[in-house]
LUMKOL-110852 format. One line per 10 residues: number of its first residue (from 1); their letters; for each residue x, y, z of C-alpha. Coordinates in nm, 3 decimals. Example, Ala and Ser with C-alpha at 12.3 -4.5 7.8 and 13.67 -1.06 7.14 Angstrom:
1> AS> 1.230/-0.450/0.780  1.367/-0.106/0.714 .
END
This chain:
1> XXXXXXXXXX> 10.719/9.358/9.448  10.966/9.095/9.233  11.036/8.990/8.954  10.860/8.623/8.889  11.111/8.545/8.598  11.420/8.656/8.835  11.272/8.471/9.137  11.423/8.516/9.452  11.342/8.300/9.738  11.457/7.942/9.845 .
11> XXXXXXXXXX> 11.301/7.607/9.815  11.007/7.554/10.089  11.103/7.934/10.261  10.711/8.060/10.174  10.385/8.009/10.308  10.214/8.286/10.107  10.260/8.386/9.728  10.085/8.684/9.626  10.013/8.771/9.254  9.750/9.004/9.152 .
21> XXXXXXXXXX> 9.656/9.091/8.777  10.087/9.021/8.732  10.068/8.681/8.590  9.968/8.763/8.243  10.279/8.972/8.198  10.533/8.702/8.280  10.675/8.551/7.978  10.787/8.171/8.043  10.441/8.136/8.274  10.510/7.765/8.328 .
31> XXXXXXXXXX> 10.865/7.807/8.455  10.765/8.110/8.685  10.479/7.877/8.852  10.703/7.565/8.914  10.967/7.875/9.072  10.669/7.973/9.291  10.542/7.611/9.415  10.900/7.509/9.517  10.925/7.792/9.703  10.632/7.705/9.879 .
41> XXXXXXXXXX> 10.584/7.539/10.197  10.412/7.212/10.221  10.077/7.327/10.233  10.168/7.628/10.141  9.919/7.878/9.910  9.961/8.080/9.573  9.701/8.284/9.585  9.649/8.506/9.249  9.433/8.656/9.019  9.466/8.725/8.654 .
51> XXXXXXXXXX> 9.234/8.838/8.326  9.071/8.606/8.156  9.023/8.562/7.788  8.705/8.716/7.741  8.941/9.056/7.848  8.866/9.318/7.610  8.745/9.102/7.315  8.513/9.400/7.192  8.847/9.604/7.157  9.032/9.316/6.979 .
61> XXXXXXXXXX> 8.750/9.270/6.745  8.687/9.602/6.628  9.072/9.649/6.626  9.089/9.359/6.401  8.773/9.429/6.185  8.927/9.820/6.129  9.261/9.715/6.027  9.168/9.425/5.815  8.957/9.653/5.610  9.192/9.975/5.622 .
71> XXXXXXXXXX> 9.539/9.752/5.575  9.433/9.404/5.406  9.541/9.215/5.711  9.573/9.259/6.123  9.825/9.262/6.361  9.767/9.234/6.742  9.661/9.545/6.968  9.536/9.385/7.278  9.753/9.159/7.513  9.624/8.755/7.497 .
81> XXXXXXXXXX> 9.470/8.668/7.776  9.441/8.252/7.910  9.135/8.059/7.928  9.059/8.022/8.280  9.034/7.597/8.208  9.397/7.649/8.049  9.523/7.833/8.349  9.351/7.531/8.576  9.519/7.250/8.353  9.883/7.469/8.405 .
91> XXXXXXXXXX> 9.846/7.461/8.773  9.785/7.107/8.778  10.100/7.057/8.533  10.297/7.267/8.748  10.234/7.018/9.046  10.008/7.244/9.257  9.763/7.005/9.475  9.441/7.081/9.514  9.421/7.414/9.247  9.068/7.603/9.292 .
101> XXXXXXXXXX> 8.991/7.833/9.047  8.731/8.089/9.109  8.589/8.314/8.873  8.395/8.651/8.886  8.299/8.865/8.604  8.322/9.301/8.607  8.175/9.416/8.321  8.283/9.772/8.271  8.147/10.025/8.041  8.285/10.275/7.890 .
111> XXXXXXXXXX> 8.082/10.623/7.698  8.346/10.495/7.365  8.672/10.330/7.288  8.868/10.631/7.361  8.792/10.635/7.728  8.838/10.250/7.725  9.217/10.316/7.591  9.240/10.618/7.830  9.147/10.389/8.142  9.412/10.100/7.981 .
121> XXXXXXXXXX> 9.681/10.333/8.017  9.611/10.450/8.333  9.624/10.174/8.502  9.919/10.036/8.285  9.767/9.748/8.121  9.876/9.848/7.729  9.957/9.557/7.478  10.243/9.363/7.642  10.271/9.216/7.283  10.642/9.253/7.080 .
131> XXXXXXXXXX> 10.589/9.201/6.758  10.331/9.439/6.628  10.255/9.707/6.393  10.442/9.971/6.563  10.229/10.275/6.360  9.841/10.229/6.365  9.719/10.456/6.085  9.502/10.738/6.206  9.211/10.625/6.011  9.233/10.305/6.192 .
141> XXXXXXXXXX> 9.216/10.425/6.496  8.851/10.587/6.405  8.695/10.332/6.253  8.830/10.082/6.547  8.603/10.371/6.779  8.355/10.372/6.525  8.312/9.993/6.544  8.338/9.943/6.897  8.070/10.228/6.947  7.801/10.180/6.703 .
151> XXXXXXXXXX> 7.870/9.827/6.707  8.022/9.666/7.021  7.987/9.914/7.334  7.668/9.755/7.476  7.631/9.385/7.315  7.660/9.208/7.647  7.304/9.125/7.837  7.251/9.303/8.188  6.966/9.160/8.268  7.140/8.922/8.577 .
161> XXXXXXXXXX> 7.360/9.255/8.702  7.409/9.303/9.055  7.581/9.641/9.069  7.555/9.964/8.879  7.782/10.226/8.974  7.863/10.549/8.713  8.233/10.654/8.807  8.240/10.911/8.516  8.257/10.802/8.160  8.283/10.429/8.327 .
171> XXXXXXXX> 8.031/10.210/8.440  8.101/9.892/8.615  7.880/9.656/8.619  7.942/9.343/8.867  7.781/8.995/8.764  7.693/8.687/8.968  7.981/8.471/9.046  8.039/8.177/8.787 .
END
C-alpha cells in the first residue's frame, strides 16, 4: 500500500499496478496516472477500479433537498465521483494504449439512511471533500433520513436483478453487466 501522489517506483520498473476503490481519493488524478504509466513496462497493465458517479446520488439528493430547505442553500456531504466516459477520456490523455473500461453495477439497499451512513463509515468511505459545512444541524440530518426513506430508498427498478442476498439491514442487489 503507497501513496499515488508520493509515488515511488522508477520509470518502466512495473508490470502490474494495482488500484482498487483508491483512485477517487487522490487529489491531482491526472498527475498520479501519468506517475503510474511511466512506471509501467511496455505492455505493462494498470488494472483498477473506482465508483462511479451514479455513487450514492440518493444520499446527495436528499442531503441537498434537506439542507436547502432547513439552511437556504447546500454544501457538499458526499465525495464526487467521475463519469466512467470522463475517467476513459483521462486514460487516453494520460497516454495509456488500448484503455478498456468495464463497468458493473451493485445496487445495495439499505432498511434507511442511517444504516447507509453506518456502512460508509465502516468501510471508510466518508466525504473526502475540504471545504464543507463542518456542523450539519440536527434537524438536517432527519429530514435528509426522512427524504431518502419515504422518498428515495427504493426508486431504482429490479426487475433485470441477478442476485438478492439480505446481509442484515443491507441488501445487495447485483445487475447485469453494462
Amino acid at each position: 500500500v503507497i501513496d499515488e501522489e508520493l509515488w515511488p517506483f522508477e520509470e518502466e520498473s512495473l508490470d502490474l499496478v494495482i488500484s482498487n476503490l483508491h483512485l477517487h481519493w487522490i487529489n491531482d488524478l491526472p498527475k498520479a496516472l501519468v506517475k503510474m504509466i511511466t512506471s509501467l513496462v511496455p505492455d505493462g497493465a494498470l488494472i483498477g477500479s473506482l465508483y462511479g458517479d451514479d455513487t450514492l446520488q440518493e444520499l446527495r439528493i436528499a442531503f441537498t433537498l434537506a439542507e436547502s430547505e432547513r439552511n437556504g442553500g447546500v454544501s457538499g456531504h458526499v465525495s464526487p465521483f467521475m463519469n466512467i466516459t470522463n475517467f476513459g477520456n483521462l486514460l487516453t490523455r494520460c497516454q495509456f494504449n488500448l484503455p478498456t473500461i468495464w463497468t458493473e453495477r451493485l445496487n445495495l439497499k439499505f432498511d434507511d439512511a442511517f444504516h447507509l451512513m453506518q456502512y460508509l463509515q465502516e468501510i471508510g468511505e466518508n466525504t473526502a471533500l475540504k471545504h464543507r459545512r463542518q456542523n450539519c444541524l440536527k434537524s438536517t440530518i432527519y429530514g435528509m433520513a426522512s427524504i431518502y426513506d419515504t422518498c428515495l430508498l427504493y426508486t431504482s427498478d429490479a426487475a433485470d436483478d441477478l442476485l438478492c442476498v439480505d446481509l442484515g439491514g443491507r441488501r445487495i442487489i447485483k445487475k447485469k453487466t453494462i
